[in-house]
Each structure stands twice: as C-alpha cells, then as structure tokens.
C-alpha positions as a printed Julia matrix, in Angstrom:
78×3 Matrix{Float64}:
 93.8   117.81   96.92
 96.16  115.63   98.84
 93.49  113.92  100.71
 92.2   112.89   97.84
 94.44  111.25   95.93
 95.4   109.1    99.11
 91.49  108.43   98.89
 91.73  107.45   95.21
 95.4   105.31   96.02
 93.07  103.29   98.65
 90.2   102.68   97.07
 91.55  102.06   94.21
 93.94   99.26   96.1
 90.91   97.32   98.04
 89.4    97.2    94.56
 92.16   95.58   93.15
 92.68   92.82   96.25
 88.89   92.58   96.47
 88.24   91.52   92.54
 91.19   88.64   92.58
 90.07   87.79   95.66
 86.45   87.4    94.62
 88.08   85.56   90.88
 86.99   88.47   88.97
 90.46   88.95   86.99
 93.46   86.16   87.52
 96.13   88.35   87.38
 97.61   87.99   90.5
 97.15   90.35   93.78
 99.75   93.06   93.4
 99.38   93.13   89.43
 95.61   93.42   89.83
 96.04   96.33   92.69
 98.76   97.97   90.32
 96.34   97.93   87.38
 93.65   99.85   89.68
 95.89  102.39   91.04
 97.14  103.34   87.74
 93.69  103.43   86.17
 92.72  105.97   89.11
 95.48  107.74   88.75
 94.72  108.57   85.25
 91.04  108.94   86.09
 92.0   111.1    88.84
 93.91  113.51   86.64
 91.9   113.82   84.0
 89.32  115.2    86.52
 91.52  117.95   87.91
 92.53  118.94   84.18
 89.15  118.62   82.31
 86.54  118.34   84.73
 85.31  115.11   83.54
 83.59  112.39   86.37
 80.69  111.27   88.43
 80.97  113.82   90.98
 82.38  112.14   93.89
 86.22  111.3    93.93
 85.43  108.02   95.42
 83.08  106.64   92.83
 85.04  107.78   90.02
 88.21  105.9    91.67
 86.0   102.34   92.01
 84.85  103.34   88.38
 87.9   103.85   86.91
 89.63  100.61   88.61
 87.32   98.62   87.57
 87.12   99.77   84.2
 90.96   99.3    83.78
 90.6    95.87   85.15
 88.52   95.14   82.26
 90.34   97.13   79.54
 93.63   95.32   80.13
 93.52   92.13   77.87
 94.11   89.18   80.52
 92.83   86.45   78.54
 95.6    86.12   76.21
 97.87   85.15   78.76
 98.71   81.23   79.48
C-alpha cells in the first residue's frame, strides 16, 4: 500500500513538470505538480475505499493528474 502511493506521488509529479514543460497548462511548475498530486491523491483514495479505476495504480495516477489539470479553471486567470 505504501509503495504505491509513493508510485502515485511520482507519477503524478513528472506529469505535472512534464505538461508545463510541454505548454499544456501555464500555471507555473510547482502549482501544476501540486494540482497532479492532489488529483491522485483523491483518485488514489477513492480506489482503496470504493474500488473504482482502470486497474493499474499507475494509469489511474497519469489519469487522474491529467484530468485535474483540466478540471481546474486556468483560463480565467490574467
């Protein structure tokens, strides 16, 4: 169980440097990587309660960072 939330923490960290680094989101580095890690986090929970996933921890950490990257609402911002 341990092992794999330092998996998820990871993954879901070189996700979050990779997509400002590659101008997907304009956030900034460490808000981007912060945005990912929470979004697995809560991914990564909501497995080990309900179940719910794509059946590898890894892919459901790049899913879920990803998809939190999108969810929060960056184009407002100036």
């Amino acid at each position: 169980m341990f092992p794999t939330l330092m998996g998820t923490v990871i993954i879901a960290g070189i996700v979050g440097y990779a997509s400002e680094r590659s101008n997907f989101t304009h956030n900034g580095i460490l808000q981007s990587i912060i945005i990912c890690i929470g979004g697995a986090f809560l991914a990564y929970f909501v497995r080990l309660m309900f179940g719910f996933g794509f059946g590898s921890p890894g892919l459901n950490a790049i899913a879920s960072s990803i998809g939190a990257l999108i969810i929060v609402p960056t184009h407002w911002r100036k």
